[in-house]
N, C-alpha and C positions, 0 to 999 in steps of 0.2 A: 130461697134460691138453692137447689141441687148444683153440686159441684161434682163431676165427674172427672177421670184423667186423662189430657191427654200428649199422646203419645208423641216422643219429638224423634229426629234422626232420620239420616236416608236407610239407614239400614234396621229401621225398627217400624216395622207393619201393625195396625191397626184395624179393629175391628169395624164393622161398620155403623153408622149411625142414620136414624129417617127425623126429620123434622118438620114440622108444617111451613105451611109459608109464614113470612114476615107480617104480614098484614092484615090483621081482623077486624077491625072496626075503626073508625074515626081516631081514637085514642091513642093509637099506634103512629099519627102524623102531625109534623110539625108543615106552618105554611109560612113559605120565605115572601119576602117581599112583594115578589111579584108573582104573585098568587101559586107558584106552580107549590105542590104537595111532595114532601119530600119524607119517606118511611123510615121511622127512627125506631132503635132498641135499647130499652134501660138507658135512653138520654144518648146513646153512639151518635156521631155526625151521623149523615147518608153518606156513601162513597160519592155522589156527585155533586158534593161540596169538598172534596178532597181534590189536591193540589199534588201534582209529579214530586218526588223528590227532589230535590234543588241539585246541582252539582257541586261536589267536593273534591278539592285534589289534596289527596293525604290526609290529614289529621293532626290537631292540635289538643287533644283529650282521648280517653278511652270509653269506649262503650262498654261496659262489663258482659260477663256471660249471662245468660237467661233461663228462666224456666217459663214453661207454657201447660196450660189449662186449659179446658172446654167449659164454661158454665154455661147452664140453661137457664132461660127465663119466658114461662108462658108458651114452651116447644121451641122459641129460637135460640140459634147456637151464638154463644158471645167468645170468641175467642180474645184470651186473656193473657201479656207478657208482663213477666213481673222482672225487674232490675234494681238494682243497689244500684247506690246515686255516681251523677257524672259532673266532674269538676269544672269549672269555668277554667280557662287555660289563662286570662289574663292575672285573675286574683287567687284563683283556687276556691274560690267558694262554690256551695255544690247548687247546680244548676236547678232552677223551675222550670220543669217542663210543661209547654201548652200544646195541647193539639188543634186538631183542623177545625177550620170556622173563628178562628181569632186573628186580628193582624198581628198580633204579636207571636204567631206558631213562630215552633224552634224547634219541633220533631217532627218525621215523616214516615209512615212505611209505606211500602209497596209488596205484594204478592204478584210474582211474576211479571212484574213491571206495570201492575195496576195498580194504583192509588187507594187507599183505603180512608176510610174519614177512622179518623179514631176520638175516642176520650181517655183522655188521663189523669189519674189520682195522684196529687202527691203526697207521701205521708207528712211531710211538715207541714199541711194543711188541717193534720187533727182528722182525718174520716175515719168513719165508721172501722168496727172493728176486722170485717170481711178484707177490709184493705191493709191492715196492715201487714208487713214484714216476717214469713214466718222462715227462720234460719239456722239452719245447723251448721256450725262451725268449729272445726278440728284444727288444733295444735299440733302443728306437727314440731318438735324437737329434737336436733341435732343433740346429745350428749354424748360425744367423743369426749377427751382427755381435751380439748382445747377450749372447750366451753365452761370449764369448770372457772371461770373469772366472773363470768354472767349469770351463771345457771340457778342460783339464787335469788336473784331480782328478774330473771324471768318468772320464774314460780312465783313468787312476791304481784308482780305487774298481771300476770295470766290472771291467779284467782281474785283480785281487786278489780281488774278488767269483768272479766264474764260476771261476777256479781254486780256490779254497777249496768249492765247490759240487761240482766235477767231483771234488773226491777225497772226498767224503763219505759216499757211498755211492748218492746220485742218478745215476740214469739221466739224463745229461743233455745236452741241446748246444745251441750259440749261434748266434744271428745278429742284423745291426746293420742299421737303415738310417738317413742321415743327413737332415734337411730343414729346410728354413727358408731356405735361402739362395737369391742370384739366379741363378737356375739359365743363364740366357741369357749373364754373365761367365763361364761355364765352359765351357760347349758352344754355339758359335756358330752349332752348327746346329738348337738350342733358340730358339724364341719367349722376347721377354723376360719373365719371371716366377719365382716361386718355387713350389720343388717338391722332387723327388726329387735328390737333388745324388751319392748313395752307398750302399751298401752291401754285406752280406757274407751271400749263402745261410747255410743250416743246418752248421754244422761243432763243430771241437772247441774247447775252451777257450784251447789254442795257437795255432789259427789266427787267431782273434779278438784274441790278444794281437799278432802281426803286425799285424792290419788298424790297429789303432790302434797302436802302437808302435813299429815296426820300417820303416817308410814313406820314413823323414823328414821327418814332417810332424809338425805341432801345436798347439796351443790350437783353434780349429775345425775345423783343413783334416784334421783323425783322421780325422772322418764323412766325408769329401767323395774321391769315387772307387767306384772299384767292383772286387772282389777274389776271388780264388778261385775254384772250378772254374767258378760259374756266373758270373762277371764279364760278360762278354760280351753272355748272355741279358738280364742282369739292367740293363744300362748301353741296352740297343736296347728295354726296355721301360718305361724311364722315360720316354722319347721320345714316348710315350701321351700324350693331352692333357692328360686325369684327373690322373698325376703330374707334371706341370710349369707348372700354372697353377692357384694359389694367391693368394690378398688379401694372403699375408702368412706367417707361419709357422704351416704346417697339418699336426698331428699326426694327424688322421684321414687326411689323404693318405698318407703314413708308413705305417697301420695296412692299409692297404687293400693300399699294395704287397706289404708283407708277406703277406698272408693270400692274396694272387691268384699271385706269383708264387716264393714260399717251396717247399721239398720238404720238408715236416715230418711226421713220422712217424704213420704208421694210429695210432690209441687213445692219442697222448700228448697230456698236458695242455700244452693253450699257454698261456704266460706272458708278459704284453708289461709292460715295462716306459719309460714313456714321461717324458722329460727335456726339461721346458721353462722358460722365463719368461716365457710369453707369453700369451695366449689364441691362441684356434684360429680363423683366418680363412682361411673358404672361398669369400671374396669371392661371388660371386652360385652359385653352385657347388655344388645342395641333396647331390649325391654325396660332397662330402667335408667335411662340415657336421656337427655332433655328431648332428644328427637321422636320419644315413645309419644311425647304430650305434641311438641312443637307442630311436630311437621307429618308427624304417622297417621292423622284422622280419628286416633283413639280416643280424644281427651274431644268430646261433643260439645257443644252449649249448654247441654242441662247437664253435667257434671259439676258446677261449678268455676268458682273464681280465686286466683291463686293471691295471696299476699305477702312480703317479703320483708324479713326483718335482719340485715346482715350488719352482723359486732365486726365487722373484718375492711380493710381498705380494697373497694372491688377491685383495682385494679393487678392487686395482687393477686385475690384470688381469680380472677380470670387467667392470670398467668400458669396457673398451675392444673388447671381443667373444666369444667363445661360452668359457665355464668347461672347460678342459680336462680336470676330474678329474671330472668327470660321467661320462667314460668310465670310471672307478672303480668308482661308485654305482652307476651300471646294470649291470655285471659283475660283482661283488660283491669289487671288487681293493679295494686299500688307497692311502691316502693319506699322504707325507708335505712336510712345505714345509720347506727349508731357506733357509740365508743364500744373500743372490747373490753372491759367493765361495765357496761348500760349503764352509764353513769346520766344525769341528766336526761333519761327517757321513761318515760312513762308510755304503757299502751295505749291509754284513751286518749293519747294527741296524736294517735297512729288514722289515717286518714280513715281506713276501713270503716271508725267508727261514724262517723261525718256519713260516708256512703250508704250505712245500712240505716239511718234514723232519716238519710234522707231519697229515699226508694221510691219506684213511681211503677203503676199497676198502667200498663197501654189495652185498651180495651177495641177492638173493631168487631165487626161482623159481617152478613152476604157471602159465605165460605163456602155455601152447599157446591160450588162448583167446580172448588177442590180436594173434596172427601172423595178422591176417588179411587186411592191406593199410593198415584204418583208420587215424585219427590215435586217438589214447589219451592220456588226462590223466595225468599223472605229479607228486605234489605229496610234497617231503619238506619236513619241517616239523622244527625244533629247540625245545625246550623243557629248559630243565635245571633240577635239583631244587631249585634256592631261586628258583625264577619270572624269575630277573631277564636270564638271557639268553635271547630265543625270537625265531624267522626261520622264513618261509615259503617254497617257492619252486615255483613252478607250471609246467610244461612241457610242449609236446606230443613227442609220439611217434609214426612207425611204426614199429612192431616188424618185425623183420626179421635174416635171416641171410644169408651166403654160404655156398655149400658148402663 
């Protein structure tokens, strides 16, 4: 099966694609009960075995952000949504998703408010290897002066973390960047302010254990430097205004470097993971302000999923400036607060890990009739059999392939 890219966003245009019809010979159809013939691909329902999306008011769980794919099979186009997993809202354990043609379905999409049959894979099902999870995920670390109670057993938890993940069967690979600290005592040829102070491109679980580890360095000074192949690039463009003038200790500045200057792989789910005690101050600075991700349109669905680890009592730090786990909420990442020591936490009871071991591949197809440049609505929606866990999630699209 050729796997080609494609392309998600209202404001990201795509080349075009031609594909045969659906249907060549007998093989291609399945026959329901009452004889009608109903055209299937690589096992997808037909759309008209597909059901409306149910109605939800609100939500009691989150839908995470997505990445989307075009695979071919035999000239048809199988459009493909790959997600880290979604929790039952009664018990928290992470949800089996089934799709159309079963009575027990609990997911739905729609494309412009038509129905789609879909099929989907769950990885805790053990499939093949085409289905599994491929993810890149970055550390983002606060190392101000206030983190130095933790900043040890973060590094400790980090590299025991990503190596228990890299042998699990996850496609996966790391990268860090540090911030919070005054960026101007370290590099003299920095304006005085806080900013970007460190970090480590896309690599493997052992390089990462280096960056924090093997330095000689530690309690803050782990994050603080810049490492590996792209060291260089990565240390000349913190130098940028954007990353070195901050109010204070700014996680969305962090988020931003990452995502502009990172090499993170075509169709893998990003994962950010973000370690503060702080709130997020982008002093007069609306670009790296929760409002740049929240509420500005910048931060897409295939960007990425935020996760939140705060050593601080929130309601302090919301008293003091912008709530860092907002980037959570609006992403659909998860939350959790510990002690300011991280005493008692370990990363691998951090939900994220639950989410990406249990990840689900939504497969439909019949699409040719929205490759046509437009933007297209895209809404999957969650509902499971005793009401009590249900989530929406609305996106736009243009459909698009490469060759």
């Amino acid at each position: 099966m050729k796997r080609n890219l494609f392309t998600l966003g209202a404001l990201l245009m795509a080349a075009a694609f031609t594909f045969t019809s659906c249907l060549s010979d007998g093989d291609d159809t399945i026959v329901l009960e009452d004889g009608q013939y109903v055209p299937t691909v690589d096992g997808i329902p037909s759309d008209d075995l597909a059901d409306p999306n149910p109605d939800v008011n609100g939500s009691t769980t989150s839908i995470p952000n997505i990445q989307y794919e075009v695979e071919t099979d035999g000239g048809d186009a199988i459009m493909r949504i790959d997600m880290t997993g979604i929790q039952d809202a009664d018990d928290y354990d992470w949800l089996r998703l089934i799709g159309t043609g079963t009575p027990d379905q609990n997911v739905w999409v729609e494309v412009d408010g038509q129905p789609k049959g879909i099929l989907v894979t769950n990885s805790s099902d053990n499939q093949n290897e085409n289905d599994r999870p491929q993810v890149d995920m970055v550390f983002l670390v606060d190392n101000s002066g206030s983190m130095s109670q933790e900043a040890n057993a973060i590094a400790r938890d980090i590299t025991s973390w990503s190596q228990g993940l890299a042998s699990s069967g996850i496609d996966i690979r790391f990268g860090c960047v540090g911030y919070g600290s005054g960026v101007g005592a370290q590099y003299e040829y920095l304006k005085e302010g806080y900013g970007i102070s460190g970090a480590l491109d896309m690599t493997t679980s052992a390089e990462l254990d280096e960056y924090l580890n093997d330095r000689g360095k530690s309690g803050t000074s782990r994050t603080i430097g810049y490492y590996g192949e792209y060291a260089k690039s990565l240390q000349d463009a913190a130098n940028y205004d954007i990353f070195r003038l901050a109010g204070g200790e700014c996680g969305v500045q962090a988020l931003w470097f990452a995502d502009e200057m990172f090499h993170f792989r075509s169709g893998s789910n990003r994962i950010y993971v973000n370690f503060t005690d702080d709130a997020n101050y982008p002093a007069t600075n609306e670009d790296i302000s929760i409002y740049s991700v929240v509420n500005s349109g910048r931060w897409t669905t295939d960007k990425g999923t935020i996760h939140s680890v705060i050593s601080n009592d929130t309601t302090t730090i919301k008293s003091r400036g912008e709530a860092p786990w907002l980037l959570s909420k609006y992403t659909g990442g998860t939350i959790i607060v510990a002690p300011s020591d991280f005493s008692g936490v370990t990363l691998q009871s951090l939900p994220v890990t639950g989410a990406m071991q249990n990840s689900y591949v939504i497969r439909f197809t019949n699409v040719d009739e929205f490759m046509d440049g437009e933007v297209h609505e895209v809404t999957i929606t969650i509902l499971s059999a005793d009401g009590k866990t249900y989530a929406e999630r609305t996106f736009y699209v243009v459909f698009g392939t490469a060759e």
